[in-house]
Every structure is written in C-alpha cells, then in structure tokens.
C-alpha positions as CSV (number, residue, x, y, z in Angstrom):
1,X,-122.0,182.4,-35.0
2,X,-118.6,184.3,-34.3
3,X,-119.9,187.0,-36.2
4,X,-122.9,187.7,-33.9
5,X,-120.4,187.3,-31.2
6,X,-118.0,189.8,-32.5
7,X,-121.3,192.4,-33.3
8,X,-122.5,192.0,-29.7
9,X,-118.8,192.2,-28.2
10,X,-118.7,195.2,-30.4
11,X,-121.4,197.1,-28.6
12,X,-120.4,196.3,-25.2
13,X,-117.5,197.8,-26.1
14,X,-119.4,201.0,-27.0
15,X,-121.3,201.0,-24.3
16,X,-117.8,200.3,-21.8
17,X,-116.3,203.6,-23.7
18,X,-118.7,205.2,-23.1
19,X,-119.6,204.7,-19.7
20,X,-116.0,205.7,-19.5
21,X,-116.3,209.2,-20.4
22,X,-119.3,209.6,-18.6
23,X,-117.5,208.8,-15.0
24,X,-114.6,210.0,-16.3
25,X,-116.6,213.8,-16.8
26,X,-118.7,213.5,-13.4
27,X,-115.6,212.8,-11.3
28,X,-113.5,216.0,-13.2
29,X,-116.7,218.0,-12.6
30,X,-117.1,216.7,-9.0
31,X,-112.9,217.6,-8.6
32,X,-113.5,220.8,-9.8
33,X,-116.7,221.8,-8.9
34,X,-115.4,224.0,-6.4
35,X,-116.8,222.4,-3.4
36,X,-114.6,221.3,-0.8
37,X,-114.8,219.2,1.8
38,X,-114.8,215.5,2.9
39,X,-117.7,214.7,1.1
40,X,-116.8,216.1,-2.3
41,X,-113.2,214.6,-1.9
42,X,-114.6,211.1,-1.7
43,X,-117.4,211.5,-4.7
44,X,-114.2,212.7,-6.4
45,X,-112.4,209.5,-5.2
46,X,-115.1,207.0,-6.0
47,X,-116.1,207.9,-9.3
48,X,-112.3,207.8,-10.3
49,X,-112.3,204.3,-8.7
50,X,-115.4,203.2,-10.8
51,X,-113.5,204.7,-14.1
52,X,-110.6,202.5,-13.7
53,X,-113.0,199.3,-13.3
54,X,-115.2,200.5,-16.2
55,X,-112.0,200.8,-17.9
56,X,-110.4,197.4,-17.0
57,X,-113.7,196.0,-18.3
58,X,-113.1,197.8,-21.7
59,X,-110.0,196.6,-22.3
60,X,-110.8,193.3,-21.5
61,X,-113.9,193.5,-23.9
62,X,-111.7,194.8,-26.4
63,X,-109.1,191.9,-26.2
64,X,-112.0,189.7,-26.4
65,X,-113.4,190.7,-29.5
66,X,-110.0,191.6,-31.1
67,X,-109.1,187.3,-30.4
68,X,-112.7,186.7,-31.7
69,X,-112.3,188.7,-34.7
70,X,-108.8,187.2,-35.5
71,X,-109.9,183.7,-35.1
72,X,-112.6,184.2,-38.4
C-alpha cells in the first residue's frame, strides 16, 4: 500500500517540478521580453506569484513522500 503511495507521491512530485520550470521560464521570458508596460509588468508579476505556490506545493509533496518513504 505505502509503496503505491510513495510511486504516485513520486510523480506529483515530477509533475510539481516541473510545472515549476515551466512558470518559472514564461515569467523570465515575459520579464525580459522586452515589452514594457503595465500589462507585461503584471503577466511578469503573476506568473512569479504562481511559481512560488507551484513551488510551496512541491515542497510539501516532497516532505510528504520523504515521511512516507521513511516510515517503510
């Protein structure tokens, strides 16, 4: 049982990496795009915002299955 737990925490935290990147590349590109203006500047903002939630989620993923896996 804890090992099908420990698999499926495993991919969600995958998947939470690498949803990281991914935000984490679209807000550098939307930073540096060279577009200014009000609108750019908040895209920038809010996909920075999402990365540190997508990120909290990791970690908290990855203390999940880290207790998991030390339990077995």
């Amino acid at each position: 049982m804890s090992d099908t737990v420990a698999t499926i925490l495993e991919i969600l935290v995958y998947i939470a990496m690498g949803a990281v990147v991914i935000v984490l590349v679209l807000g550098l590109g939307s930073m540096s795009g060279g577009r200014k203006g009000e609108k750019a500047v908040a895209r920038s903002n809010k996909l920075m915002r999402w990365r540190v939630g997508i990120q909290f989620v990791a970690i908290a993923l990855l203390a999940i299955l880290v207790f998991v896996i030390k339990k077995n």
